[in-house]
N, C-alpha and C positions, 0 to 999 in steps of 0.2 A: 439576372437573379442574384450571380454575386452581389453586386453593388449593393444588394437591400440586406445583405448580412446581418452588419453592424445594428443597421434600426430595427431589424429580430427582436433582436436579444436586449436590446437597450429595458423595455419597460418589464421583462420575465414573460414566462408563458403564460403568466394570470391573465395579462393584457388584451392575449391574443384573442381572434374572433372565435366564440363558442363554438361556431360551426366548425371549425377545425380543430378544436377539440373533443367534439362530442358526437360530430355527423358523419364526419368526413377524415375517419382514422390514417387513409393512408396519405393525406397529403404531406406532412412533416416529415415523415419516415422518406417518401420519395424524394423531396425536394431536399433532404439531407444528402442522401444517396449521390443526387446529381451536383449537389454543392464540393465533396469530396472530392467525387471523382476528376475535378474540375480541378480541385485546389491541388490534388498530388500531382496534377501535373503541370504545375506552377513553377517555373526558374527561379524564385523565388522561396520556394519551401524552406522553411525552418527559418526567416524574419520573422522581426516582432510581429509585423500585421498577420502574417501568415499566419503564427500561433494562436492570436489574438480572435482569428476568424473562426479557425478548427476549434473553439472551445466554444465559441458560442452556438454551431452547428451541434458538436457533441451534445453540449448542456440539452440542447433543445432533441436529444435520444429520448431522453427521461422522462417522457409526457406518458404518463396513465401503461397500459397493457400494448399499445401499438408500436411497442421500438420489434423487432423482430431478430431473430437471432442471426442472420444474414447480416445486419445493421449491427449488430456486436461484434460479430465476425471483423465485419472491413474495419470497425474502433478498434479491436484489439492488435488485429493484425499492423492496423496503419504507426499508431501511438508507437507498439512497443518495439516496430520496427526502427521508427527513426529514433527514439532513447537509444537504441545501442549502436545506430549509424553519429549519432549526433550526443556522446554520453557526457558535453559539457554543458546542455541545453538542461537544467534542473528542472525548468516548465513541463519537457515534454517527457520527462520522468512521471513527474504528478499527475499527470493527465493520464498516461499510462494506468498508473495507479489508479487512479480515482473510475476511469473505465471499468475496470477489471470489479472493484470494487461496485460501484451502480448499476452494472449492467446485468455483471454476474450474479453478485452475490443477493444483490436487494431485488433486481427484478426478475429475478431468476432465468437469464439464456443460460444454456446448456453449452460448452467447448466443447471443442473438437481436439483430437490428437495436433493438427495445424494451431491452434488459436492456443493451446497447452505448450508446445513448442516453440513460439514468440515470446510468453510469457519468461519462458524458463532463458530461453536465451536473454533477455533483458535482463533478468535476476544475475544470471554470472559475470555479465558485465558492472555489474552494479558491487556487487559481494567481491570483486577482486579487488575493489579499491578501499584501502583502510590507509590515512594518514593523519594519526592525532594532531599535525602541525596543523591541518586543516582547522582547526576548534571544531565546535559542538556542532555546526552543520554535517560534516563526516559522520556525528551520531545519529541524527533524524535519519540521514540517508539510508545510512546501515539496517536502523532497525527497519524501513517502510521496503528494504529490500527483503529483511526477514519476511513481513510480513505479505509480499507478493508470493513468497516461496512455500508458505503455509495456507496462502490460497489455492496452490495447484496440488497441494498437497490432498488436499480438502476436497477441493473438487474431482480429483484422482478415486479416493477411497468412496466419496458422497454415493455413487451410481447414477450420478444426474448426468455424467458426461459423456459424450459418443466416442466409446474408447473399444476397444477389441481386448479381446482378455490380455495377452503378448503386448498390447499398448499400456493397460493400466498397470502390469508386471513390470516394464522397462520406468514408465513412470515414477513408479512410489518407490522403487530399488534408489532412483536418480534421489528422491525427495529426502528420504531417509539419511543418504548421504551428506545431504545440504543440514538435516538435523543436527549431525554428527559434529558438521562445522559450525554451526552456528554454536552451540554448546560450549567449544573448546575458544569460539571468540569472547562468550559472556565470560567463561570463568578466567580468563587471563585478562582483561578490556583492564586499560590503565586509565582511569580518571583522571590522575595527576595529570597526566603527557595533552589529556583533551583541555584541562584547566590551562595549561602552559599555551598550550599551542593556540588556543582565544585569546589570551591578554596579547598574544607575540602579532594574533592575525589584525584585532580589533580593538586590544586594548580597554575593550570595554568592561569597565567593574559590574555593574548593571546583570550584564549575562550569566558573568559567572556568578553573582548574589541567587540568580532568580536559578540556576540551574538545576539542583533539588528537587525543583520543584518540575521544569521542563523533561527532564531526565524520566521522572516518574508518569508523566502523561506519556512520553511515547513507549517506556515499558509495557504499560496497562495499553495504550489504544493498539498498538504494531506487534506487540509481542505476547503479553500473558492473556488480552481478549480473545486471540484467536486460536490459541492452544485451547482455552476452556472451551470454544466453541468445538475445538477439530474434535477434542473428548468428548462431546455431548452427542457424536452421528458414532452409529456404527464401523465398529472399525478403527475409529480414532485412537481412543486408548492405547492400542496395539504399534501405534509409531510414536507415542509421547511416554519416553524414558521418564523414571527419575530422576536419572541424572543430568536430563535436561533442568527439571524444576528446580533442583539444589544448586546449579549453573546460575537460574538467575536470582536465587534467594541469596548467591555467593557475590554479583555483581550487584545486586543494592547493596548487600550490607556494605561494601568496599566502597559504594559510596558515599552514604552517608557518612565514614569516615574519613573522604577526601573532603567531605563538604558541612564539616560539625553545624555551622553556625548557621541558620536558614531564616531568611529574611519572612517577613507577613505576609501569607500569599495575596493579599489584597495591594499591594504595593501596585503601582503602576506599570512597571514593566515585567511584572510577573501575567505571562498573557493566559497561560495555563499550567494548571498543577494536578496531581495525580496523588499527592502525600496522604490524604484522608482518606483513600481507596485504595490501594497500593498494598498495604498488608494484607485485607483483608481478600482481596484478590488475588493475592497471592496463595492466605492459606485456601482460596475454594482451589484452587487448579492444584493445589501438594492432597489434598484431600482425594480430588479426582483421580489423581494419579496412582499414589500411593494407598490410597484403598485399593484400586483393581491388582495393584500388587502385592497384597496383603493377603499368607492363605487364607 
């Protein structure tokens, strides 16, 4: 069964025989299950091929209403375990990520105190590492670790999660704390030091031209999308300060100051931009906020 991996995934699940998608719900899920459990115990774990395989078993979770919450369990547990055994492997960070993100959020499985405690453990291995020499990849990372930590935060207060009261108290007390930091990272973050530290890694002018523009799509996708969302469930409001929101109304403006002169987002190596949406998303989430704190 390993062996037929790869020609899985090769054409997408469109490809696949109907009857497995529409008759016969639990074959995928199973034959996932059994492909895993196979691959963790590979000598080989964490090779290219190795990742190469776990992504296209994963991918192939996402089919219709039959992935199972047992089957997000062993993704999140497996993923965000080796991220923080393995925290030079970037792939198996994203994978993590993107788990957590389709399994949980869009297809809605429910966590467990276990599968919330992976998560969280990936996040602090992720969040103690900040080195502007790095250039502007240290930024993606940074913020998609925010944004893992505003998933459990989310999922914490949501009540969608199998938590015991004493678990979602220890929880959101942890989460809050992470808020705290993240906040004091936005309002000091040196643009300059990330601008420096790109030309010293890669020299490349390109990156830093298009950066403006990069800068603002992961603001708005990892960072101010999911605060709007964590404010729109019950309970949100009540862990998103102001002084978060002024945090990051403080690290754009400080950008756009490092970064006066901003090239045409149509340019070629501008792959994504965030600048036409960015304010205006900004003011909804100061609105959200700062109305609930208004007597």
């Amino acid at each position: 069964m390993l062996s037929d991996i790869p020609r899985f995934g090769d054409g997408g699940h469109w490809h696949l025989p109907d009857r497995l998608l529409l008759e016969d719900g639990i074959t995928l899920p199973l034959c996932a299950t059994y492909g895993i459990r196979h691959m963790l115990a590979s000598s080989d774990r964490g090779a290219d091929w190795w990742l190469d395989d776990i992504q296209v078993i994963f991918r192939h979770y996402f089919i219709g209403d039959e992935s199972t919450e047992k089957l997000a369990e062993l993704a999140c547990k497996t993923l965000c375990h080796y991220a923080v055994e393995n925290r030079a492997s970037r792939r198996a960070f994203g994978l993590a990520y993107k788990t957590l993100k389709l399994m949980y959020e869009m297809q809605g499985a429910r966590h467990t105190f276990d599968t919330l405690a992976h998560a969280k453990a990936m996040y602090e291995v992720e969040i103690a590492v900040w080195d502007p020499s790095l250039g502007f990849g240290t930024f993606r990372d940074r913020t998609q670790a925010v944004y893992v930590l505003l998933h459990i935060v989310r999922a914490t207060i949501s009540g969608q999660s199998r938590l015991t009261p004493s678990q979602t108290d220890a929880m959101l007390a942890w989460g809050q704390q992470g808020l705290t930091r993240v906040r004091e990272w936005l309002h000091g973050l040196d643009w300059t030091g990330l601008h420096k530290g790109c030309l010293i890694r890669s020299g490349n002018a390109g990156e830093v031209l298009a950066f403006p523009h990069i800068a603002s799509h992961y603001l708005i996708k990892m960072i101010i999308n999911p605060l709007i969302r964590l404010c729109s469930i019950p309970g949100g409001l009540a862990v998103v300060s102001g002084e978060l929101v002024s945090a990051i109304e403080h690290t754009w403006s400080a950008a756009r100051l490092a970064y006066p002169d901003l090239v045409d987002a149509d340019i070629g190596f501008v792959w994504s931009s965030g600048l036409a949406r960015i304010d205006s998303r900004l003011a909804q989430l100061k609105a959200l906020v700062v109305g609930q704190c208004s007597p």
